[in-house]
N, C-alpha and C positions, 0 to 999 in steps of 0.2 A: 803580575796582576794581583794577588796575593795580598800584595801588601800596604793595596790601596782599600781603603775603606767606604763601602760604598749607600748608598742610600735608595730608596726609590718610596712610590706610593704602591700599595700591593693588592690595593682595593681597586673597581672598576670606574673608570669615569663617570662624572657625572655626580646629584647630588643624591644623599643617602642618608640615613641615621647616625652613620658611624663611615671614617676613615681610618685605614690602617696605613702607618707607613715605615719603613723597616730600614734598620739600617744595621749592617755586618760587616766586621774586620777585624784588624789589631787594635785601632781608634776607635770603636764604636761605643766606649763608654766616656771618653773623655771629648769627643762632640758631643754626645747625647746631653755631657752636666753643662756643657755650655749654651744648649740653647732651653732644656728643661729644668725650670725651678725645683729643686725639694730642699722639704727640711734636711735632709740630712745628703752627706756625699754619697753619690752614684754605689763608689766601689762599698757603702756602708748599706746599703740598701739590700733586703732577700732575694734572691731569683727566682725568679716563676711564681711572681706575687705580683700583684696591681698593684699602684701606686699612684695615688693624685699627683697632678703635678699640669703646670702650667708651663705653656710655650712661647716662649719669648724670640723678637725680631735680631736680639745683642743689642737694640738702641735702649730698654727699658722700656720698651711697648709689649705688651702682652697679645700673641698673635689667637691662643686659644688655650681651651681647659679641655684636662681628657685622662685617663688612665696608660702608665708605661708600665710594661712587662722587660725583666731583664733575663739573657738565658747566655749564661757563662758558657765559654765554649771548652771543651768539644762536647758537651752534652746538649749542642744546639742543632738547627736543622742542618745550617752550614757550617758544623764542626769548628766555628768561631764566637766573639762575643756575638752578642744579638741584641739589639734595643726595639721596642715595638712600640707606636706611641698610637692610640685612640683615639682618636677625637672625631670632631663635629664631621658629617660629612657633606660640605658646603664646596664646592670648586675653586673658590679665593682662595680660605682659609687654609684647606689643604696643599694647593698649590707654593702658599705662602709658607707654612712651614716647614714644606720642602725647600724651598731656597731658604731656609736661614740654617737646616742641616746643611745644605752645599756650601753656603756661604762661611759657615762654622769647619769646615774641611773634609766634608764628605764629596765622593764623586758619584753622579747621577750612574745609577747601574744599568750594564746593557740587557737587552732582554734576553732572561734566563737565568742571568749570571749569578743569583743566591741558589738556585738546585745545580748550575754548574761546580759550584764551588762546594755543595755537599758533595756532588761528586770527585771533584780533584781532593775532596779531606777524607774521602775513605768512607764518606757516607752511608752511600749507596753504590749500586754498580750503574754501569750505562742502561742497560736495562729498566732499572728502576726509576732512573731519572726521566728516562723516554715515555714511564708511565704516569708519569706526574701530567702531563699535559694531554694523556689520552683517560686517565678520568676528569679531566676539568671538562674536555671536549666529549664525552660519553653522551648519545644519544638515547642510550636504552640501556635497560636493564643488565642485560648481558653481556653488554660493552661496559657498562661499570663494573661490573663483577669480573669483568675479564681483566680491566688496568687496576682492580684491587688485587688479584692475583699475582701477576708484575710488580708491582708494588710492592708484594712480599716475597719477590724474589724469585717467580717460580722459574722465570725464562734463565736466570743465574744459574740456580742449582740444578737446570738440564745442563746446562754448557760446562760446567763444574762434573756435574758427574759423568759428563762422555769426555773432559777433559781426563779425569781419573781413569773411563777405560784404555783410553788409548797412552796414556804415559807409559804404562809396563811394558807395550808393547814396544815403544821406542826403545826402552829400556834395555828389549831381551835383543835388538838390533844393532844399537849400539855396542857393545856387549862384544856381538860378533867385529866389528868393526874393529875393536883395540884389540880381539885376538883373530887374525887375519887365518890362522892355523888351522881353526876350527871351523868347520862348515856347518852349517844350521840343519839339524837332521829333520828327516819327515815327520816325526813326532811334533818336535816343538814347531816346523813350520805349520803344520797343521793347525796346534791351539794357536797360533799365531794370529791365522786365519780366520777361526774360529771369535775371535776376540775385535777383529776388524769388520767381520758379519755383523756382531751385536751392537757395535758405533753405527755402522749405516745404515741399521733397521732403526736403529733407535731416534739417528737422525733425520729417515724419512720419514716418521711419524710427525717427526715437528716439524717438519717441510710441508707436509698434508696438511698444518692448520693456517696456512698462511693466509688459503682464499678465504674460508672463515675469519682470521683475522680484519683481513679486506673489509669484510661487509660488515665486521660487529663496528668499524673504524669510521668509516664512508656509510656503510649505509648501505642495503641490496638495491642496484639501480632497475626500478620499476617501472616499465612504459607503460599507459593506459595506449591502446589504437584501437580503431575500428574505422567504420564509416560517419561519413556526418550525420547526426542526429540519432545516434544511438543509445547517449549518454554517458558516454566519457568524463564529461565536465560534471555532470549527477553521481557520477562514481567518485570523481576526483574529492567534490565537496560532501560527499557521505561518510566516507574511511575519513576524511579530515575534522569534522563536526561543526564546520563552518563555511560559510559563501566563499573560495576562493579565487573560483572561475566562475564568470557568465554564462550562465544559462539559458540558453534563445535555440527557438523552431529554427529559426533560422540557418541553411545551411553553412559554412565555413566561416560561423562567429570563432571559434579558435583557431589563429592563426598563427602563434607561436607556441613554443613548448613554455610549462610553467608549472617549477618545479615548489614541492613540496616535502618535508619528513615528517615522516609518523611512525608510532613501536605496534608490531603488529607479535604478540607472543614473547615480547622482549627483543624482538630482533629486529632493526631500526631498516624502512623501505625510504628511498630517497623516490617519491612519486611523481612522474615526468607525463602529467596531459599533452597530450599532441594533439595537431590537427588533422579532422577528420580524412581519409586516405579517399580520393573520386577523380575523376578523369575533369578537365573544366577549370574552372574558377579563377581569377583573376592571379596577376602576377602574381602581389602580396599571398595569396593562399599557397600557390605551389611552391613559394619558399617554405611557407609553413610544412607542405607536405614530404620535401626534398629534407628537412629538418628530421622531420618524424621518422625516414628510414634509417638518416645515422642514428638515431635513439634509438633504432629498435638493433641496428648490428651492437650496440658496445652494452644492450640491456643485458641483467641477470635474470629479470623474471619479467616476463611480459602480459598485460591483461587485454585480453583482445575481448569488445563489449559488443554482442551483437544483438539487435531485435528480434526476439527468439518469439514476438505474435506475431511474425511473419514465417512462410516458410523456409528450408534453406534456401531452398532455388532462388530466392528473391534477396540473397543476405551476398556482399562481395567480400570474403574470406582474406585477413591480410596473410599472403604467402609469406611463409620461411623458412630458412634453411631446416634441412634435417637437422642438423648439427644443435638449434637453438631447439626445436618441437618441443624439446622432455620440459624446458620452460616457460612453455604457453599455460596458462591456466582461460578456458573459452566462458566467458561468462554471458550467460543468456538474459539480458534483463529484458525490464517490459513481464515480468512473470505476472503482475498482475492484471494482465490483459489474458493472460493462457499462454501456454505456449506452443506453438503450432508442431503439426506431425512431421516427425525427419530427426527431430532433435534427440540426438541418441544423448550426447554426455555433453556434458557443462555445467557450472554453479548456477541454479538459478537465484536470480535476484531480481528486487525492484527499487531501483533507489526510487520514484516516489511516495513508497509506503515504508523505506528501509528494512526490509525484509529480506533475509540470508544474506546478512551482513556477516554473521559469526560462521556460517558455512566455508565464505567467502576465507573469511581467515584460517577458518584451518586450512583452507585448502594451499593457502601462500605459505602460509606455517611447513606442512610437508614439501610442495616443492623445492622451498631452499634448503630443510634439510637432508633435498637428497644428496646432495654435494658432501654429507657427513654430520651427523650430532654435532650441533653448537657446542662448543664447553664440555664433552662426555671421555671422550679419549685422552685430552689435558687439557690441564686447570687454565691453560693461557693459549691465544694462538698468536704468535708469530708475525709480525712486522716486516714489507719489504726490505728493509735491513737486513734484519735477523735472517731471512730469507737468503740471501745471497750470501751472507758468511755460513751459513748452513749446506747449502749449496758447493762451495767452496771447499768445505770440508768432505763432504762424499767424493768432489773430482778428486781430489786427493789420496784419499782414503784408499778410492778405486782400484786410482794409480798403484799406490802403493802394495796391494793387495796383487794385484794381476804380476807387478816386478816381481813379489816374493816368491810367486808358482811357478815363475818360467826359467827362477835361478838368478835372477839380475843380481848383480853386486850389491850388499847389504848398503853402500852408500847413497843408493839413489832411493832406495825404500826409505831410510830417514829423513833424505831431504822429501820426500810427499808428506811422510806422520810430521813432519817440523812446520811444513806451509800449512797441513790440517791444525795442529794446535795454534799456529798464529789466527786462524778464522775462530777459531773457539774463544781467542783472546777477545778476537775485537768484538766478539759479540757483547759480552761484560765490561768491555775497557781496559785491561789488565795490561794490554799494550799499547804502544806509543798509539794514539788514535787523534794527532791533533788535525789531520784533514778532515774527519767527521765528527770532530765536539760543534763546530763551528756552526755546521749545516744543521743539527740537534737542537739546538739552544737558540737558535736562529730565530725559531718558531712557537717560542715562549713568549708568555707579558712577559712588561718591565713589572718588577717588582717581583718576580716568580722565581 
């Protein structure tokens, strides 16, 4: 694959100021002078400088004008030549000049396949490349901040430096292994031990940020429920800043769920109106309402909206599990009407005057971090990926650990530390990993 030279548009469909369109390999400078005019030859030209230069069809038809960047490899993104050409960003034009690079010998590139290929040249690790498409797709703050962290490596040089504590270990096993003679005394199996504690605290810490992970990624999935006419759909479009749901007295006006994302603290809610929860109402509704309770089992954080000028006795409570409670946040709106006696705790609010809106946020802001500090314990959290070779490496680790105490044969403790560093591998790519490049890269632009 390698050795084909490939092309794509790297910019978004659609028309624009500017298109970018890229192309990287062994050929990438000698299509580039075939279909882009200069004065002077390609290989004669500076790198990592702009250069006018016109795009030609190879008939003598000039397809566009624009500025080309050249970036000699390996000081490139993908450790190969790189051409970058500018121009118009019109859907013909750039379309067009992409077929006269293909047409000129380049191969339309599949998606991903320029950060793939920084990765197979040493670029970056697998980790890093994974982050390439979880800042493009960054909804919030702290999801950006988390895939610029990755980005610089941070999930590597975990896997790196618990690769480095557990090697010695192999090390002092092995060891026993080529002198069968000598038996492993309590001393060194102790520090042995000792050394295989510090791997699997180290790596349930980075097991703990996974569900963080989850939400800076996705999103904390957020149900608004209550009953009809409480204002659900007024909360929906308050936290949002604009009309997204209809608003009507009318009972079982929302009848499906309708989702929205918003950054509340930096931490991005994926917001799920449902329809109001009541005994009654036409088919159409009670699918709506049969909807609303799978949203409320797979929610992370739940806002139950209830008319708080009324008393409770007159309010129907959506039941939930124990297990979900520490998630409920009870929001009393209607504040601007009073709120009537019984109502010990809840946020008051009123979305028609938007009042304890910022209450309202802190209050989402602590619930999700009870689950643990965003971003405070490490710089990065952790990808279902990452997850499971992490994972991987404690069953391991375990294993190995528990064989060492009970006397097992020094060979079976190596083979557990040998399967633990292959999970270490794959979390960085260091080993053979071509069953998951595939599924990775999968889910990149073209052009990326």
């Amino acid at each position: 694959m390698l050795n084909d030279t490939i092309a794509a548009v790297s910019t978004a469909l659609g028309e624009a100021a500017i298109s970018v369109l890229r192309i990287s390999g062994p050929q990438a400078l000698e299509i580039a002078q075939r279909v882009f005019q200069t004065k002077h030859p390609l290989l004669e030209l500076s790198a990592r400088k702009a250069h006018r230069v016109q795009a030609g069809d190879g008939q003598g038809h000039v397809l566009d004008e624009g500025l080309m960047l050249l970036f000699r490899g390996p000081s490139s993104y993908t450790g190969e030549d790189v051409v970058e050409f500018q121009g118009h960003g019109g859907l013909l034009v750039t379309q067009k000049v992409l077929e006269s690079l293909l047409t000129a010998g380049a191969r339309a590139a599949e998606p991903g396949e320029f950060t793939q290929r920084a990765f197979l040249n040493c670029k970056m690790d697998l980790t890093q490349a994974e982050a390439v498409m979880d800042l493009i797709h960054a909804q919030s703050t702290l999801a950006m901040r988390a895939a610029h962290e990755q980005l610089g490596g941070a999930i590597g040089r975990e896997a790196n430096a618990l690769r480095e504590e557990l090697l010695p270990v192999l090390a002092h096993v092995e060891a026993y292994i080529d002198f069968p003679e000598e038996d492993i005394s309590p001393d060194t199996g102790a520090a042995l031990t000792s050394k295989m504690n510090a791997v699997l605290d180290r790596a349930g810490r980075l097991i703990a940020t996974s569900e963080q992970g989850r939400i800076l990624r996705h999103g904390a999935r957020t149900v608004i429920c209550g009953e009809p006419n409480v204002g659900k759909s007024s909360l929906l479009n308050l936290l949002l800043g604009f009309e997204r749901a209809i608003v009507s007295p009318t009972a079982g006006t929302t009848r499906d769920t309708i989702e929205e994302i918003i950054q509340v603290h930096g931490i991005p809610l994926r917001l799920v109106d449902t329809a109001g929860l009541r005994e009654g109402g036409g088919d159409i509704e009670q699918v709506g309402i049969q909807r609303t309770h799978r949203e409320l089992e797979r929610a992370d954080l739940i806002l139950e909206v209830v008319d708080a000028s009324l008393p409770p006795s007159a309010a129907k409570r959506v039941p939930l599990p124990q297990s979900v409670e520490s998630r409920r946040i009870l929001i009393l709106n209607k504040a601007d009407l009073g709120i009537a006696a019984g109502w010990e705790s809840g946020v008051a609010l009123s979305c028609a005057q938007g009042v304890g809106v910022d209450r309202l946020r802190d209050a989402v802001r602590d619930v999700i971090l009870q689950a643990g500090p965003l971003m405070s314990d490490h710089p990065v959290a952790i990808n279902t990926r990452h997850k499971i070779c992490f994972e991987r490496l404690v069953t391991h680790v375990e294993a190995a650990r528990s064989a060492l105490n009970i006397g097992t044969a020094p060979e079976y403790v190596a083979l557990d530390l040998r399967e633990a560093l292959a999970a270490l591998g794959e979390v960085v790519g260091v080993i053979d990993v071509e069953q998951i490049l595939d599924v990775i890269f999968s889910s990149f632009c073209i052009g990326k």
